[in-house]
C-alpha positions as CSV (number, residue, x, y, z in Angstrom):
1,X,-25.4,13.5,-29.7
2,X,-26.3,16.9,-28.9
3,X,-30.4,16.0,-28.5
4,X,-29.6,13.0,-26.5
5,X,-27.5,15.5,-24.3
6,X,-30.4,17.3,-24.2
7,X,-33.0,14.9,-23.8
8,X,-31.1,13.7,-20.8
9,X,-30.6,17.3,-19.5
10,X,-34.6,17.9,-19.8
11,X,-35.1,14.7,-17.9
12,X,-32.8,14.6,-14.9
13,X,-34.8,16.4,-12.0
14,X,-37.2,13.7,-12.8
15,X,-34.8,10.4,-13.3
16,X,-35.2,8.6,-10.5
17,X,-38.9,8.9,-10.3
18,X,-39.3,8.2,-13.7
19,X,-37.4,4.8,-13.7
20,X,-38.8,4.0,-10.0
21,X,-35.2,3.7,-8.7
22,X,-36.6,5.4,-5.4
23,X,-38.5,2.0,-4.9
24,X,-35.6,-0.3,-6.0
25,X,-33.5,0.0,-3.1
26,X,-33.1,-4.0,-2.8
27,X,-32.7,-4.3,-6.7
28,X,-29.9,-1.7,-7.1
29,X,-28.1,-3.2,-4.0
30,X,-28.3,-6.6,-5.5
31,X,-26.6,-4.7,-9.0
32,X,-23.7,-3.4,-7.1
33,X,-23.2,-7.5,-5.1
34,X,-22.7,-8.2,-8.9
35,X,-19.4,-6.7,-8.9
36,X,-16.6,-7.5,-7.2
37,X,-15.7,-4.5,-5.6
38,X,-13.0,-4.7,-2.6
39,X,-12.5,-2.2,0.4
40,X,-9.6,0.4,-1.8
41,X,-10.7,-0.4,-5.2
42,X,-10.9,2.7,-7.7
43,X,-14.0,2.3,-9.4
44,X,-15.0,4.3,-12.6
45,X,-18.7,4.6,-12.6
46,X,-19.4,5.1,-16.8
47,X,-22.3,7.2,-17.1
48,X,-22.7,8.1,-13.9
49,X,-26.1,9.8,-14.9
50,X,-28.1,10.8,-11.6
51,X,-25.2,9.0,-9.4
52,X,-27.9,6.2,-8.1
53,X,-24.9,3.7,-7.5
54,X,-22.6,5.4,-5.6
55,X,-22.9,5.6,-2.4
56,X,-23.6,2.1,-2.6
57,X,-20.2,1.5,-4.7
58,X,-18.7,3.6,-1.9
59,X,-20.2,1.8,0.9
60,X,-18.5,-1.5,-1.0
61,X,-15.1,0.2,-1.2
62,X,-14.9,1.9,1.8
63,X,-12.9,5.2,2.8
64,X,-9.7,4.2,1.6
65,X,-11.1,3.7,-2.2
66,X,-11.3,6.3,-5.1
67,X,-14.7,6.8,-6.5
68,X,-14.7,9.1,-9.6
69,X,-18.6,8.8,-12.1
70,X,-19.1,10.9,-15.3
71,X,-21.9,11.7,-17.6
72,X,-22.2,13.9,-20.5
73,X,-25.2,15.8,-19.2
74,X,-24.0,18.5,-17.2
75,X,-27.9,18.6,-15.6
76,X,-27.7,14.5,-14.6
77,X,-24.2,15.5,-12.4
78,X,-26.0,18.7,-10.7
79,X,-28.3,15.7,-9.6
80,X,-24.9,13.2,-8.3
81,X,-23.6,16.2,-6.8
82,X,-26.7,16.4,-4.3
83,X,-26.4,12.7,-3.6
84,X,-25.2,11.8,0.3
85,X,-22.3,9.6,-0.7
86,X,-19.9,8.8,2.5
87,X,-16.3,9.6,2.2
88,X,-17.1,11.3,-1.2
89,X,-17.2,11.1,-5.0
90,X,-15.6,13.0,-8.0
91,X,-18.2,13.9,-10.9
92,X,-16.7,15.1,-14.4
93,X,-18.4,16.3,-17.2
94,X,-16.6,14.7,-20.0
95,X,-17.7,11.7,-22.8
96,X,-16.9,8.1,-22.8
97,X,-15.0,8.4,-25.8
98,X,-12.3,10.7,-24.5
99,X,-11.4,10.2,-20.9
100,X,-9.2,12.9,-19.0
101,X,-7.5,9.7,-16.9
102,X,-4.1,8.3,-17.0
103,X,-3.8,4.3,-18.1
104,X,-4.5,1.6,-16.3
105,X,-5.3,3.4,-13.0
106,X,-8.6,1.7,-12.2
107,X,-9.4,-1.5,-10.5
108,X,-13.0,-1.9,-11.7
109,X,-15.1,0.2,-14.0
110,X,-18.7,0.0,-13.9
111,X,-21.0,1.0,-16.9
112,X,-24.7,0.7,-15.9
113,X,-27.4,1.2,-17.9
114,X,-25.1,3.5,-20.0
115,X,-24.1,1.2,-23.6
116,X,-26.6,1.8,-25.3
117,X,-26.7,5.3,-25.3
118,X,-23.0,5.4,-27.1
119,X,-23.1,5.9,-30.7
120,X,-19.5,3.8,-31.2
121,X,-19.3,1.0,-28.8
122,X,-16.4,-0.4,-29.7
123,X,-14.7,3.0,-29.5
124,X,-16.1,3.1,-25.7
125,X,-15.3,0.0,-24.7
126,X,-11.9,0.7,-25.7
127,X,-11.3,3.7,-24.0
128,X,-12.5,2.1,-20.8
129,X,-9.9,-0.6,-21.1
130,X,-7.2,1.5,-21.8
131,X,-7.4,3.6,-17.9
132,X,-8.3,-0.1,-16.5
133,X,-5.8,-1.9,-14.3
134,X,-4.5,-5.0,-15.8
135,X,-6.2,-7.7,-13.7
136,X,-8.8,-5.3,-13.4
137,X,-12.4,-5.7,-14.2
138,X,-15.1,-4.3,-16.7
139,X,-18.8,-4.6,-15.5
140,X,-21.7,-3.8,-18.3
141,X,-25.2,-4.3,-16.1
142,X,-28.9,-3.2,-16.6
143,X,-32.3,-4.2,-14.8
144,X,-33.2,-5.5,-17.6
145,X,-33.0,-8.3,-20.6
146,X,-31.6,-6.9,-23.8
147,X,-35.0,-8.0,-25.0
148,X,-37.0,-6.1,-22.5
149,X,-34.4,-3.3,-22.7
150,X,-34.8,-2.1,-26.5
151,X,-37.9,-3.1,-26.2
152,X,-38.5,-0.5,-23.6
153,X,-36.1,2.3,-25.8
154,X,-38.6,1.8,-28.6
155,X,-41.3,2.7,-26.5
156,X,-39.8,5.7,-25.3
157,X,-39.3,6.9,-28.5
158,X,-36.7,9.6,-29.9
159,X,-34.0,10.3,-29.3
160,X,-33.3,6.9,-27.5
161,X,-35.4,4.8,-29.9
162,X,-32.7,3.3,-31.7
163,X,-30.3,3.5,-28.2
164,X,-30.3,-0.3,-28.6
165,X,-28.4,-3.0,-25.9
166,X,-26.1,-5.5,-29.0
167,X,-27.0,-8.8,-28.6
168,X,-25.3,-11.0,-26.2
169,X,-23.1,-12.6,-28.7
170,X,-22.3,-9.6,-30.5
171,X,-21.4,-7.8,-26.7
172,X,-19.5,-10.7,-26.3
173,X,-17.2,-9.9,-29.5
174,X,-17.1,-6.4,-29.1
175,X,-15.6,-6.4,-25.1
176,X,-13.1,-9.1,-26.9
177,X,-11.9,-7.0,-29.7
178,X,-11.1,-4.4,-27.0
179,X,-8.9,-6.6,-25.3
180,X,-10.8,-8.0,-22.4
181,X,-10.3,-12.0,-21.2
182,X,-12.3,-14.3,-19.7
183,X,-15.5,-12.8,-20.9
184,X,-18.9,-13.6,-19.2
185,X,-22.6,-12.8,-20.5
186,X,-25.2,-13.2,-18.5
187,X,-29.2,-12.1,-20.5
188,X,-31.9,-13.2,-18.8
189,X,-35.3,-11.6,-17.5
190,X,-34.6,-8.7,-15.0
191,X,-30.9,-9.0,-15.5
192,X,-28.0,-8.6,-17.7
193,X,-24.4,-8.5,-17.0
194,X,-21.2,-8.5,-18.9
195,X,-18.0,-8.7,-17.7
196,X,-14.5,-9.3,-18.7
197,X,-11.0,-8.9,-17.2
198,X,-8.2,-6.9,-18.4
199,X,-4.6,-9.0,-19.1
C-alpha cells in the first residue's frame, strides 16, 4: 500500500496531463450525466485523486448540496485543493477502508476510476454502503472497458500492474454481497459503469 501511496504521490503534479483529462472535457461531463445526481444531494467522491469531477458534481448538485472527496495520497488532494469548485468541496486524507463518516448520510457515492486500486474490494464496497443513504445510490465508472482497463495497468507496470478492474460478473457479486439492490453493469468499449441502490 505504502508504494502505491507513493507512486501516486510521485505522479500527481503530472495526473491530469498524463491521462489527457485536460482534453476530455466532453468525456468527463458525459461521466458525471451517468449519475443521477439532484440539486442537495451529498455526494462522496471515492478516490477523489486530483479532484477532476468536482466541480462538475457540484455544478450537478448545486449550492445547497454537500460535496466531501478523499484519497489516500496526501500529494493528489494538494492538487483538489487548487481546483476552482463553486460553492466548495471538503478533501480528507483518509482510506476507503475506514471512513471518518456517520451511517447512512450520503445520497450518492461516486467511485471513479478508483476500484482497482483497493487491495480488499469487498471490504471497500462495504464501507461505502454502510455511510450510504438507504435509497441512495453507488456509482463505480471508468473511461474505459475492464478489458482495455487492465490492459492498460499492465502496461504501466508496478506498482499498479496487478491494480486489476474484477470482471463484470464478479463486480456484479461483490456490490451484491455488500448489500446493494437492483444492480446494473454496464462494460463496453470507452465505458463502464456499475451501479446499485442501497434498501
Amino acid at each position: 500500500m505504502e508504494d502505491l501511496r507513493d507512486y501516486f504521490d510521485l505522479h500527481a503534479s503530472s495526473w491530469d496531463e498524463m491521462l489527457r483529462y485536460n482534453e476530455r472535457a466532453s468525456d468527463l461531463l458525459e461521466v458525471v450525466s451517468w449519475f443521477r445526481l439532484a440539486e442537495g444531494d451529498r455526494v462522496l467522491d471515492v478516490g477523489t485523486g486530483t479532484g477532476i469531477l468536482l466541480p462538475l458534481i457540484r455544478q450537478a448538485i448545486g449550492p445547497k448540496g454537500m460535496l466531501i472527496g478523499f484519497d489516500f495520497s496526501f500529494k493528489m488532494l494538494e492538487k483538489a485543493k487548487l481546483r476552482q469548485c463553486p460553492w466548495g468541496k471538503i478533501l480528507i486524507n483518509v482510506t476507503v477502508e475506514s471512513l471518518p463518516f456517520q451511517s447512512g448520510i450520503f445520497d450518492q457515492i461516486i467511485c471513479f476510476s478508483a476500484l482497482p486500486h483497493f487491495p480488499n474490494k469487498l471490504r471497500a464496497l462495504l464501507e461505502m454502503v454502510r455511510v450510504l443513504k438507504s435509497g441512495g445510490d453507488l456509482y463505480i465508472a471508468h473511461l474505459k472497458s475492464v478489458e482495455e482497463l487492465n490492459q492498460f495497468h499492465r502496461q504501466v507496470g508496478d506498482p499498479v500492474a496487478h491494480d486489476l478492474l474484477p470482471a463484470p460478473e464478479k463486480i456484479w457479486s461483490l456490490m451484491r454481497e455488500s448489500g446493494l439492490k437492483d444492480i446494473s453493469v454496464v462494460n463496453q468499449p470507452g465505458k463502464f459503469l456499475a451501479q446499485g441502490k442501497k434498501t
